[in-house]
C-alpha angles and dihedrals in degrees: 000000000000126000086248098060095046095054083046090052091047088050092054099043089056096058098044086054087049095060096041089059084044094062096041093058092046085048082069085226109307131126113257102202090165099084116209103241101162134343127262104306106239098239095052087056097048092040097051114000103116093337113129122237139170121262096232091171145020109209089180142315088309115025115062128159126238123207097255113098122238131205099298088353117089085204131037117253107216125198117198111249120227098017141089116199115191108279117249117217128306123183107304092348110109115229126259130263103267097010099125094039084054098043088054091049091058086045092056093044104046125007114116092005125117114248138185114231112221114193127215127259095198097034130067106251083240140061128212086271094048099248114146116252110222150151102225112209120213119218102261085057103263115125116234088225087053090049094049096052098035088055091048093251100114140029122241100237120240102193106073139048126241139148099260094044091122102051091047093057090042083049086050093043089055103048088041085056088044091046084230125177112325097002090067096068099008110132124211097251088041087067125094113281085232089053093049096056098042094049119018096166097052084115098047121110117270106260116260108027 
């Protein structure tokens, strides 16, 4: 290698150092585990992005499915984003405290209703099983994630980055005051595994009191 491309490959490998520090800062700390691929395909944004569907099924507190095929699929699976609700039962896995009180919750919400679907500016439209993230928007203009959580039947999820992060952790903090839903009777080693390692303490009592 000549002394001109390795002063070229040093020069690459700064800036792309650069902008990874870069990312990091404008993350505000957190750990961003949802790594920006691609942006939005178009036809996922045309498709979804602040059109209106039908919630034909509700797979748990979180996952639902709207009336528009996808690929296989003759409807769209949809994951809320933001958000963890407690998981039901899978195969020899037991369900989670409060799965089935926060699956009927999300019954009683949405199924059948017509909601907006909002995309992320901050998340891939997509997650590694190829469900679409989304806030879905009722009509009288509340979010099913922000009612789950706001009602203590669902997490907001830390581990992930999205544009309404904050909210979702101010709408925890709130229910978990208000001992609201599954905070009122949740035990340490009842919460999500996830949930356990990023905040330990989230049982803790509040500090000076």
């Amino acid at each position: 290698m000549s002394s001109r491309q390795r002063h070229l490959a040093i020069a690459v490998c700064l800036l792309l150092a650069g902008v990874v520090v870069w990312l990091d800062k404008g993350s505000g700390g957190r750990r961003l585990r949802h790594a920006i691929t691609r942006q939005w395909p178009r036809n996922d944004t045309e498709k979804y992005h602040r059109n209106s569907f039908k919630v034909t099924y509700i797979v748990d507190g979180d996952t639902l499915h709207i009336d528009i095929a996808d690929g296989k699929y003759d409807h769209t699976r949809v994951r809320l984003l933001g958000i963890d609700t407690p998981e039901t039962k899978q195969g020899k896995q037991q369900a989670m405290y409060y799965a089935a009180e926060a699956t009927d919750f999300a019954t009683q919400l949405a199924l059948n209703k017509e909601v907006t679907v909002i995309l992320d500016d901050k998340s891939p439209p997509r997650d590694k099983y190829n469900r679409l993230l989304a806030h879905l928007e009722l009509k009288d203009g509340q979010t099913v994630n922000d009612l789950l959580v706001r009602n203590g039947f669902a997490y907001a999820d830390l581990r992930f980055d999205n544009d309404r992060f904050d909210r979702y952790v101010a709408l925890q903090n709130e229910a978990k005051r208000a001992r609201k839903g599954l905070w009122k009777g949740v035990k340490k080693d009842q919460l999500p595994k996830w949930l356990q390692r990023e905040r330990p303490d989230i049982l803790d009592p509040p500090s000076g009191r």
